[in-house]
GUKENU-786699 format. One record per residue: z, y, x of N, C-alpha, C in turn; residue in three letters. Coordinates in steps of 0.1 Angstrom, whole numbers, plus 5000, padded with zeros to 4 digits. Atoms other than C-alpha are relative to their C-alpha. Layout:
<rs>
ZYXZYXZYXala
...
</rs>
This chain:
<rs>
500750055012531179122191499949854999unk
500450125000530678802205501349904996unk
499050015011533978732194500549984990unk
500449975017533978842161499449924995unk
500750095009531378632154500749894999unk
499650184996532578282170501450014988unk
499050055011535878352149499650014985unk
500049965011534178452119498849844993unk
500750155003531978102123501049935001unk
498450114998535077892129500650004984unk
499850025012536478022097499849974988unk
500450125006533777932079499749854997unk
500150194995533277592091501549954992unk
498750065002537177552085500049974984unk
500350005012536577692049499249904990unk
500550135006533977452041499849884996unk
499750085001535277182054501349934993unk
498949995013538177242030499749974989unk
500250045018535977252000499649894996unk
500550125000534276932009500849894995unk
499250144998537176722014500650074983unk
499449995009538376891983499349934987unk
501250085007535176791965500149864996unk
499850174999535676431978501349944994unk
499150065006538976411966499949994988unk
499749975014538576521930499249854995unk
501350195005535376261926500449895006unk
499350184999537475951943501050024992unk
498850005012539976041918499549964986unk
500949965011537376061892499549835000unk
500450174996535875711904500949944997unk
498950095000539275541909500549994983unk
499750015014540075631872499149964988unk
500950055008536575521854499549835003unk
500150174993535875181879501549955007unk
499350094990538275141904499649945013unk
500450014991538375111937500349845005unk
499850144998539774741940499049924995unk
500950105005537574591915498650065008unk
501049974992534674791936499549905012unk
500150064992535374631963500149854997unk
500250165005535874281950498749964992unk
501250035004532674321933498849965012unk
500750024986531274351971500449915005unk
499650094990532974101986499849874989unk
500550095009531973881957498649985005unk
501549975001528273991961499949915015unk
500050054989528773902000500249855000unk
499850155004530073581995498849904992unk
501150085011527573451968498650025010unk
501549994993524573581994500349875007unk
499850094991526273362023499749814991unk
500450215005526573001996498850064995unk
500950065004523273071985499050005011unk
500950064987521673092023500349855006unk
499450154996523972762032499749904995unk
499650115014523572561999498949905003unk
500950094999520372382012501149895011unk
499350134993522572262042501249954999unk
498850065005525672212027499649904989unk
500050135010523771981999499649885009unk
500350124995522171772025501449935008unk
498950104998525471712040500449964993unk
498750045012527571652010499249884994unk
500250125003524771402000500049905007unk
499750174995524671162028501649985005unk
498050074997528971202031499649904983unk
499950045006528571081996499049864995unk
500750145000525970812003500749885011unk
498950094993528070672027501349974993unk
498950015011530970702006499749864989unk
500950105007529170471984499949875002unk
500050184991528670212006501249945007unk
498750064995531670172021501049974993unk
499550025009533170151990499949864997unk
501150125004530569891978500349865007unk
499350074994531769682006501049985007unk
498249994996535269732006500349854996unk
499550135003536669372006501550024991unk
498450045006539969521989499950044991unk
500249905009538469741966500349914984unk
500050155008538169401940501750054999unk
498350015004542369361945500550124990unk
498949855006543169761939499350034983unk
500149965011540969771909500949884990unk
499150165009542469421893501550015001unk
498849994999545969521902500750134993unk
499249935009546069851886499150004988unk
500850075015543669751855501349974996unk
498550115010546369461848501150085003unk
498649965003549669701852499550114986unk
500249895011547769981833500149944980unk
500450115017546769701804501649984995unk
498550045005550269591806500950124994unk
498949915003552069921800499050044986unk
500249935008549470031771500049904990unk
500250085009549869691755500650064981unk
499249955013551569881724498750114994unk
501249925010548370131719499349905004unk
501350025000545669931709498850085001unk
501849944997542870191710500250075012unk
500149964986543770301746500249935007unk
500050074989542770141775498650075007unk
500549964988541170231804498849925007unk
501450055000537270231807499550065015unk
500849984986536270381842501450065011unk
498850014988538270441877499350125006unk
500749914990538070711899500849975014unk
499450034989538670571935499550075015unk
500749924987538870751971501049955008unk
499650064985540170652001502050005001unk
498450035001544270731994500350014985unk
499649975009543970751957499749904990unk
500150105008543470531925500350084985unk
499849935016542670711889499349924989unk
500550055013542170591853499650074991unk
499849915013540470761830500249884988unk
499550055017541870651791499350044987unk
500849985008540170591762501150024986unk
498449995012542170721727499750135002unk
499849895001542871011712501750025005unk
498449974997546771001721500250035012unk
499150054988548271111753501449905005unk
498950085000550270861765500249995016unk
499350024987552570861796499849915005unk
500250144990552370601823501849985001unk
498250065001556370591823500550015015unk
499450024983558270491857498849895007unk
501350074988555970331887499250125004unk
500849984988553670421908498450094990unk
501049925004551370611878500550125000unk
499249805002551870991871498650064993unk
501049945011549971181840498950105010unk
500349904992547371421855498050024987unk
501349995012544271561825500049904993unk
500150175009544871251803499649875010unk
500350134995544471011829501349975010unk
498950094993546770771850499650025016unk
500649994985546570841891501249955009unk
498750074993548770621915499450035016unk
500350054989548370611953499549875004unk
500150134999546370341964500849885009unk
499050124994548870191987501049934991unk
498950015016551170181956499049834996unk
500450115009548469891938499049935011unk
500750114991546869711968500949925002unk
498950144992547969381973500149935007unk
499550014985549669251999499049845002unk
500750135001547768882011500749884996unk
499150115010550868671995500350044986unk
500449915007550368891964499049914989unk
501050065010549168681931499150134992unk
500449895011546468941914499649954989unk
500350025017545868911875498449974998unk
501249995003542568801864499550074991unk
500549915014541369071845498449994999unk
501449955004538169091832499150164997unk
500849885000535869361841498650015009unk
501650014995532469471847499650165011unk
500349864998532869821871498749985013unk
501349944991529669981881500150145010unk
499949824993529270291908499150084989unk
501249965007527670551885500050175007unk
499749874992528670861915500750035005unk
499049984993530470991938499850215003unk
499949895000531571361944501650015007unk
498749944991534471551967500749895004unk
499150134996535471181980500449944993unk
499650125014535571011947499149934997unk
500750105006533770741938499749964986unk
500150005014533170711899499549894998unk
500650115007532870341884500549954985unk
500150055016532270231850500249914998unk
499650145005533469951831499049964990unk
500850045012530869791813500549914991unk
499550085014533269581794500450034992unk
498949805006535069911781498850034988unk
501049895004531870021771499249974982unk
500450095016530270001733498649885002unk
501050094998527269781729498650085008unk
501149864994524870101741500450085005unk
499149924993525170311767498850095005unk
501449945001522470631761500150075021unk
499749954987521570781798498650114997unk
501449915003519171131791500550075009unk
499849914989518071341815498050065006unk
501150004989515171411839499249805005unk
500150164993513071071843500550025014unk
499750114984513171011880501750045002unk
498350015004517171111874500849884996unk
499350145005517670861847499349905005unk
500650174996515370591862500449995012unk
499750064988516970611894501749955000unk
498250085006520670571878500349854998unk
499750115007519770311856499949895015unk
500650104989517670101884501249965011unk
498950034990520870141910500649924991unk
499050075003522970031886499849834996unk
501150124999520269731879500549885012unk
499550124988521169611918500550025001unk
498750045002524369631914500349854996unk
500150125002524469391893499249875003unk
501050144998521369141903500749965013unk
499650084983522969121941500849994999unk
498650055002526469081928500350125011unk
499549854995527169431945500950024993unk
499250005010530169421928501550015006unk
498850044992534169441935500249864999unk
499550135003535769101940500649974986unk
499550005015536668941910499749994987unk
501249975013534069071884499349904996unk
500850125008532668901860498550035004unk
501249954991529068831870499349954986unk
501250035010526768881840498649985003unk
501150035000523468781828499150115002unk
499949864998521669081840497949974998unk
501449995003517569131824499550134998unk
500449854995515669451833498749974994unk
501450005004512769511808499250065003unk
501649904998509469641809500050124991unk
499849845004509070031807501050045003unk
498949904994511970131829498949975012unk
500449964984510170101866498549944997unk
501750015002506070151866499649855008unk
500850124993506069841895500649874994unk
499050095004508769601877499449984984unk
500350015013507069441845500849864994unk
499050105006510069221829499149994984unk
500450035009509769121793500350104993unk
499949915010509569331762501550034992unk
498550005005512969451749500049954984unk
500250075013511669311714500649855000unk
499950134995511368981729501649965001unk
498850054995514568941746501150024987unk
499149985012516969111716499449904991unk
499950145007515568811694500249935003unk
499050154995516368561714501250015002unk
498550004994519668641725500350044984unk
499150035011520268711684499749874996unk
500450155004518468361676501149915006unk
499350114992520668191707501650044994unk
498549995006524068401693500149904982unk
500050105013522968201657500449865002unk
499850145002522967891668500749955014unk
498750024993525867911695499449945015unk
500850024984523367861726500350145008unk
500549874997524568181737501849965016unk
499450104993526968031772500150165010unk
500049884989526968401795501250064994unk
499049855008530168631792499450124998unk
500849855008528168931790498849985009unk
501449984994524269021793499950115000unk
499949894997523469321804498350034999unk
501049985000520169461795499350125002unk
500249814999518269811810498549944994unk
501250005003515469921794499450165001unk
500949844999512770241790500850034984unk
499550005013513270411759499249924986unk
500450105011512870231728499350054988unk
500849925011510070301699501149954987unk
499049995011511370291662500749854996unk
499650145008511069901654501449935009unk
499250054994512769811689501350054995unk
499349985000515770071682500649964985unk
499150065015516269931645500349855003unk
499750125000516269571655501350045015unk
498650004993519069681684500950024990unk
498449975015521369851652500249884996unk
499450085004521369571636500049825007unk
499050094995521869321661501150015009unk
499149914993524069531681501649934998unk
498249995004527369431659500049845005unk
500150144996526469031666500549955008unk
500550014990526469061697501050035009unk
498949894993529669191713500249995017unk
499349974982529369051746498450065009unk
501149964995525969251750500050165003unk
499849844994525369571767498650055003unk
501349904998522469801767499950135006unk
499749894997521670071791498550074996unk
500849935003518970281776499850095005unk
500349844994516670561795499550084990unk
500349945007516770751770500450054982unk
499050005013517870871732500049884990unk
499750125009519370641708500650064988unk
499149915015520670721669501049924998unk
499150085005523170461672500850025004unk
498949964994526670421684499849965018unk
500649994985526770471718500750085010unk
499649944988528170621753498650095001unk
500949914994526070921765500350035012unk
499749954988525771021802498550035000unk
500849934998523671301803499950075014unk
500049944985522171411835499450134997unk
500649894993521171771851498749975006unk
501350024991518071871871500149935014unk
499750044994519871781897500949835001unk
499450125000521171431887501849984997unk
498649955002524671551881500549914985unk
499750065011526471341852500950104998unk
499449955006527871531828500650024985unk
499850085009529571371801501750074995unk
499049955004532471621783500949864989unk
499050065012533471361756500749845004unk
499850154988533771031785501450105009unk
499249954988535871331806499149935018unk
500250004988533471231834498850085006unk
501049904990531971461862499849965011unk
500250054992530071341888498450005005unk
501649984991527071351915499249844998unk
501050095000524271041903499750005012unk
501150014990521971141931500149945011unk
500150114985523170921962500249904996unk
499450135000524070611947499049894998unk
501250044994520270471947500349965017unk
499949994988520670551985500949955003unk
498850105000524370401984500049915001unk
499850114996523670091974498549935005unk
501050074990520270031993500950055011unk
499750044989522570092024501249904998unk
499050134997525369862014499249924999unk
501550185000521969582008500549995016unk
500449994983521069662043500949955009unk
499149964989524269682060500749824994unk
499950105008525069322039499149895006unk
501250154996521569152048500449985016unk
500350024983522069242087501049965003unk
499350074999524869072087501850025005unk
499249954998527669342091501049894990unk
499150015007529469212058499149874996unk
500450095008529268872045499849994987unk
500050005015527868822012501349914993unk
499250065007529768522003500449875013unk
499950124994531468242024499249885001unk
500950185003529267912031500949965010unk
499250054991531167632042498649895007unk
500750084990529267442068500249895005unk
499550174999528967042068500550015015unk
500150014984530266912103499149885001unk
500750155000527566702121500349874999unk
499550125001527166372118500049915013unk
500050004982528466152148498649885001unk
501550124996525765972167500549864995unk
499850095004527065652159500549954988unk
499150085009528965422134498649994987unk
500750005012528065382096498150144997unk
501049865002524865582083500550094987unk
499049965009525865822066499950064983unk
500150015014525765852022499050054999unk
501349985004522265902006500750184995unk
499749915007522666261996499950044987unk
500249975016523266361958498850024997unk
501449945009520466401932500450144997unk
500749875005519266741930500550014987unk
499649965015520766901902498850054991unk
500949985008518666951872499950174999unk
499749884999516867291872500250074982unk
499849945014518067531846499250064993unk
501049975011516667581816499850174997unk
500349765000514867991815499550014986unk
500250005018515268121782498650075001unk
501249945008512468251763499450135007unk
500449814997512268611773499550005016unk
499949994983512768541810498149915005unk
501450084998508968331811498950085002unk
500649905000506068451820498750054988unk
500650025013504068551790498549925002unk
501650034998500368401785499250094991unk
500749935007497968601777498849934996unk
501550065002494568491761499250164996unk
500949934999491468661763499650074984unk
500349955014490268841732498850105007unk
501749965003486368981727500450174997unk
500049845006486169381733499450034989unk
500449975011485969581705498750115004unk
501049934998482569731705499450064986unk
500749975014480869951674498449985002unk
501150055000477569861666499550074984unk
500749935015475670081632499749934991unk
500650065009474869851606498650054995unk
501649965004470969841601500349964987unk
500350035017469169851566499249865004unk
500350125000468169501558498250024997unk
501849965004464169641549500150105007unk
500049874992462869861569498850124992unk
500449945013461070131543498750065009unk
501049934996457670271548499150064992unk
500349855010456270631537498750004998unk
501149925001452970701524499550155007unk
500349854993450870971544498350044994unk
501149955005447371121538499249905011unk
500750114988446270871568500549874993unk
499950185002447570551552502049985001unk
498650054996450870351557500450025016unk
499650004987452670411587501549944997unk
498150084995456570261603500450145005unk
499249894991458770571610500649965012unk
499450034991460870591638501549965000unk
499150055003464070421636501150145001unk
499149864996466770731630500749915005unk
498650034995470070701649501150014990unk
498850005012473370641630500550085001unk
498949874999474670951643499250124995unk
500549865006471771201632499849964984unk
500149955014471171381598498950085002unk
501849924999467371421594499650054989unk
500749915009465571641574499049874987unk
501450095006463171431548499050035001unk
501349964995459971391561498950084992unk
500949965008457271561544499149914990unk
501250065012455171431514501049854998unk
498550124999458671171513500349974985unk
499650005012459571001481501050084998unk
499049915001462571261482499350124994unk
499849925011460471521474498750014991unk
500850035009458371371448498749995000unk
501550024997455271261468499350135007unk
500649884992454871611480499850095009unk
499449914990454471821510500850114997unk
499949895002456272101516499350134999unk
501049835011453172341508499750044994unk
500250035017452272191482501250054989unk
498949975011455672251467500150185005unk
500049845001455572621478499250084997unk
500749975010452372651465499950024986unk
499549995012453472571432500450074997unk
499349895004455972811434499650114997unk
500749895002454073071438498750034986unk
500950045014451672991409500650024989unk
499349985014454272961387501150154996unk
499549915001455673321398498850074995unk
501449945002452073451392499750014981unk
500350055018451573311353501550084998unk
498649955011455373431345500050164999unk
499749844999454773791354498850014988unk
500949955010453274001324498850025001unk
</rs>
């Protein structure tokens, strides 16, 4: 019997395990034909993935920001960076001399590359050399447009700023490219830390070799510790000084906070005057104008410029090219150094008169203020001071307050010499006689 059974459990087990897998096949048949087993799994291995970058993403940003704050700086104090942008500026300028409304307002530079982005609606080819098309813009190898040290480069005129760096590109702006306004919205401490870098950029001549070095005034209401002049102020002078041809700077460069209604009407219409002026605004503007709108994260994101790019190191950027500049890694600028004079012989020439100091325009002064008398409110008294008959004689009330609403005293010329008993006495008297 014992037998009997074990084969007669065996061939259930066998049987079952038949119906199961038969089960399982029909419903992965059934599955594979409503989802799919590929896209199943690529939805998991998607899911997996996306867990892993969003446990990493804290330490993958803090890397990627200080590669890209170093990036920044070593740029910043590239001694060649000056040649490669002035060498392919002037071939780019030269090949589009035929379109006038395309020319090339910002660069994107990295360590073996050299890009232009182009302003215009036309695509236009770079032709033979050392450019090659790539999303509307011009990209050469930088060994291609650095020049050699026997190597005459073109003086071009340009004003590029760092305004980011991202995946080993550097992103700088031409402020001479640029219209008279250049809006920057976002996150304050975003846009006020853009604008502000881009501030010392230009005040320390942080700049490529070459660059024109503008007049550069930073108003009051962009940084809470920094109180420059009023952007009222300065935009009248500089249209008063463009009137009457006192106006001697190739370009001024002016950042400000955002601007109330009267400032942004007096920018419109001196705006067109003005062509070699440049305004970087934190904040919106209704006029014509560049927009570079930032993220929460500082991210520039500018579809109709074609530029994409990380703001947030370049504060940090170029306070380490300062630093790395003041301590004496990179010279700011050549000084040539008299040779002493020898102990003996003649003495030697009175030294020149001190050159006259230059004259600080209007805006740049420091304002004076005068005192002015706070404003204080004070009640206007009655010129008489009124006094009530009582059943005791004359008395002086008490002076009311200008802020209360008193009742009228009793037996008050208000209500006709008489108390209030008196008058509700009457009343009652005269309901008494009217009834039948």
């Amino acid at each position: 019997m014992s037998g009997i059974s074990l084969s007669r459990t065996t061939v259930l087990t066998v049987v079952l395990l038949v119906e199961v897998a038969v089960v399982l096949f029909f419903v992965a048949r059934w599955y594979s034909r409503r989802w799919g087993w590929k896209s199943t799994f690529g939805r998991i291995r998607r899911y997996l993935r996306a867990t892993f970058a969003d446990l990493v993403r804290p330490a993958v940003q803090v890397y990627r920001f200080g590669r890209n704050v170093r990036l920044i700086a070593a740029q910043l104090n590239d001694p060649e960076l000056g040649g490669v942008l002035r060498t392919g500026l002037g071939d780019a300028n030269a090949r589009l001399a035929g379109e006038p409304d395309t020319r090339p307002f910002a660069a994107l530079v990295s360590r073996t590359t050299l890009t232009l982005a182009l302003s215009g609606l036309r695509r236009v080819e770079p032709g033979q050399g050392p450019w090659r098309m790539r999303e509307n813009r011009w990209e050469a190898n930088r060994q291609a447009v650095t020049p050699g040290p026997a190597d005459l480069v073109d003086d071009v005129p340009a004003v590029p700023v760092v305004i980011g760096a991202e995946n080993g590109t550097v992103t700088l702006l031409d402020l001479l490219r640029a219209p008279g306004v250049i809006e920057v919205t976002g996150p304050d401490r975003q846009v006020g830390s853009l604008i502000c870098a881009v501030a010392a950029q230009l005040s320390a001549r942080l700049v490529p070799a070459g660059s024109l070095e503008p007049d550069v005034v930073v108003a009051s209401g962009l940084h809470p510790r920094f109180s420059g002049p009023q952007p009222l102020a300065v935009l009248r002078d500089l249209d008063a000084r463009a009137r009457t041809g006192n106006y001697q700077h190739p370009l001024t460069v002016l950042f400000c906070g955002p601007l109330n209604d009267t400032e942004a009407d007096l920018l419109t219409a001196v705006a067109p005057g003005l062509p070699m002026l440049r305004v970087m605004i934190a904040g919106p503007y209704a006029g014509r104008r560049w927009k570079l709108p930032l993220d929460e994260t500082g991210r520039v994101v500018a579809p109709e410029l074609g530029l994409f790019t990380d703001s947030a190191p370049v504060e940090r950027g170029v306070a380490r090219a300062l630093k790395k500049r003041a301590s004496g890694g990179i010279p700011d600028r050549p000084v040539a150094r008299p040779a002493a004079p020898a102990p003996s012989g003649p003495r030697p020439a009175a030294p020149p008169a001190p050159a006259p100091a230059p004259v600080v325009p209007a805006y740049l002064e420091e304002p004076e203020y005068e005192e002015t008398p706070q404003y204080s409110y004070s009640p206007a008294q009655p010129e008489f001071e009124p006094q009530y008959q009582t059943t005791g004689g004359w008395e002086r009330p008490e002076a009311p307050s200008a802020w209360d609403l008193d009742e009228p005293e009793p037996a008050s010329p208000q209500t006709g010499g008489l108390s209030v008993s008196a008058v509700s006495a009457r009343d009652q008297e005269d309901d008494r006689t009217s009834r039948p």
